[in-house]
C-alpha positions in Angstrom: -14.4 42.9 -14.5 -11.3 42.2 -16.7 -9.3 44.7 -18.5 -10.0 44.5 -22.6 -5.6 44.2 -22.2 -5.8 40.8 -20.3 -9.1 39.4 -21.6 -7.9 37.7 -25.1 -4.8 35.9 -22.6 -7.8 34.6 -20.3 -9.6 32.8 -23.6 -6.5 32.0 -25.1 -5.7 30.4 -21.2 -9.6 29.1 -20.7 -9.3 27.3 -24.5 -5.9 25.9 -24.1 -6.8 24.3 -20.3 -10.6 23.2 -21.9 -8.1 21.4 -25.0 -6.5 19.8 -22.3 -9.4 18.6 -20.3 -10.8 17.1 -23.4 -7.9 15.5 -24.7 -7.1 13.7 -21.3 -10.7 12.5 -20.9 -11.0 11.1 -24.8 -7.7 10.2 -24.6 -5.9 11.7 -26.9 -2.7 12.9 -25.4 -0.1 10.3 -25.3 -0.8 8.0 -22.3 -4.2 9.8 -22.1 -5.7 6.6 -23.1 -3.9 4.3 -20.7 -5.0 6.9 -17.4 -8.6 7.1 -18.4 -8.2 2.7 -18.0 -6.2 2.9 -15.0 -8.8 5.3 -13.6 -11.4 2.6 -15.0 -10.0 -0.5 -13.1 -9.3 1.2 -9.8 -13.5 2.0 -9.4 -14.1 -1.4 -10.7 -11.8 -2.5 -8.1 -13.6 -0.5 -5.4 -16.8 -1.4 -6.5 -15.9 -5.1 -6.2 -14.8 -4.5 -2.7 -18.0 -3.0 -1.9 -20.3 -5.6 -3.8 -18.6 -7.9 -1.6 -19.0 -6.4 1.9 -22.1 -4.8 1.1 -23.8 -7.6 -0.6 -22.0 -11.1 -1.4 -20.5 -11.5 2.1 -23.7 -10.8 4.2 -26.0 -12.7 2.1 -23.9 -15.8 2.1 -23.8 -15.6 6.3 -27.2 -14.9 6.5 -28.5 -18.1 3.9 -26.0 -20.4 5.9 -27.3 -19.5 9.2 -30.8 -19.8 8.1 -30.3 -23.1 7.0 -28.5 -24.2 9.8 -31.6 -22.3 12.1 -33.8 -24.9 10.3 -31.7 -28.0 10.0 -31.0 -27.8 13.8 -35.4 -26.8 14.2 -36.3 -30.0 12.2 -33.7 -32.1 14.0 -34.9 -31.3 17.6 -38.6 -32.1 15.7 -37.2 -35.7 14.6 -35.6 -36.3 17.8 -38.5 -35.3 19.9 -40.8 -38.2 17.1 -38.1 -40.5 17.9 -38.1 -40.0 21.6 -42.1 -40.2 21.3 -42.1 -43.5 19.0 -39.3 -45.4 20.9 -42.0 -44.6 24.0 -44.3 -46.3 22.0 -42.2 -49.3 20.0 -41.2 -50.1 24.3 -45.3 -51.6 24.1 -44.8 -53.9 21.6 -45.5 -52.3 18.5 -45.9 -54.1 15.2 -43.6 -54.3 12.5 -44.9 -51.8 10.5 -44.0 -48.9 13.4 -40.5 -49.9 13.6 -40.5 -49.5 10.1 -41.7 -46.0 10.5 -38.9 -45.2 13.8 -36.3 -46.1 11.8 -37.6 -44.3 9.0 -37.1 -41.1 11.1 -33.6 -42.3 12.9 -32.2 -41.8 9.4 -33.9 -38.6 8.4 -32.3 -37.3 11.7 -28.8 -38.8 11.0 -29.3 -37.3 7.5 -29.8 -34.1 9.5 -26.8 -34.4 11.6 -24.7 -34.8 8.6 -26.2 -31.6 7.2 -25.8 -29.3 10.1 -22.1 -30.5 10.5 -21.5 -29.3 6.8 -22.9 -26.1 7.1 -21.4 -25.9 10.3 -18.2 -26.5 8.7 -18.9 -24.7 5.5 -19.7 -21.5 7.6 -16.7 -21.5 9.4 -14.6 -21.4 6.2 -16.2 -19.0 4.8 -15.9 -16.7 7.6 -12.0 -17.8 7.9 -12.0 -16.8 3.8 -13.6 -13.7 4.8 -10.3 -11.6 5.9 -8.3 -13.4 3.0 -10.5 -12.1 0.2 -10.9 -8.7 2.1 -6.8 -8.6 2.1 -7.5 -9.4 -1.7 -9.6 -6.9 -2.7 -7.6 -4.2 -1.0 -4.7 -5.2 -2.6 -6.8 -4.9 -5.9 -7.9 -1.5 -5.1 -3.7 -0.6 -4.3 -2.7 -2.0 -7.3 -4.9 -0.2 -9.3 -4.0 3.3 -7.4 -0.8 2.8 -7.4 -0.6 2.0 -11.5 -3.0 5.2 -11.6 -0.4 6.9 -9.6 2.5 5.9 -11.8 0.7 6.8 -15.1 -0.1 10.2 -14.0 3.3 10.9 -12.8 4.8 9.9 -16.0 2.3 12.1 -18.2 3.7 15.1 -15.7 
């Protein structure tokens, strides 16, 4: 227990450092204000970073390589009809089949075209990937080290 001699010291201590708390948090105290935003941006700025890693990032990959998955599926499909109606066209086939092979030759150049963009689009991304990484990080710096400075100005 506390001697009755020391007790009004520890309210007087206890309301003084509660004043203090309060005012920093409302922002009150000169410069209060400006911590409380600095504090702000640097968790929106880690919370960015993780939205990205955690959820952008990973769900882009995985769409493009389902896509690809199937464009590359359906193209061995339309090469494998090709392969099957060229067999047949070799017997003389009337008009109207040719109509229908060539029919398919474009759906599967269509195809081609399609898996090289995601191809290339996937590849980009990825290279992107450590670029906006850097990016965020330096976000998440910025917004410490400005935390940093305004704390060390309001000491």
């Amino acid at each position: 227990m506390i001697p009755l001699a020391r007790r009004p010291l520890l309210g007087c201590f206890l309301f003084c450092a509660c004043q203090f708390s309060a005012a920093a948090v409302s922002g009150e105290e000169p410069g209060g204000r400006a911590v409380v935003a600095a504090a702000r941006e640097l968790q929106m700025a880690r919370l960015h970073e993780r939205r990205y890693l955690k959820v952008d990032y990973p769900m882009t990959v995985r769409r493009l390589e389902n896509e690809i998955r199937l464009a590359r599926t359906e193209l061995g499909m339309r090469a494998r009809r090709i392969a099957e109606y060229e067999r047949i066209a070799g017997t003389h086939a009337p008009q109207l089949f040719m109509v229908t092979l060539d029919d398919e030759r474009l759906a599967a150049l269509e195809l081609e075209l399609r898996l090289e963009g995601l191809d290339e689009e996937k590849l980009l991304f990825q290279q992107q990937h450590a670029d906006q990484r850097k990016l965020l990080r330096l976000q998440i710096e910025a917004a410490q080290d400005r935390l940093d400075q305004l704390r060390r100005a309001g000491d």
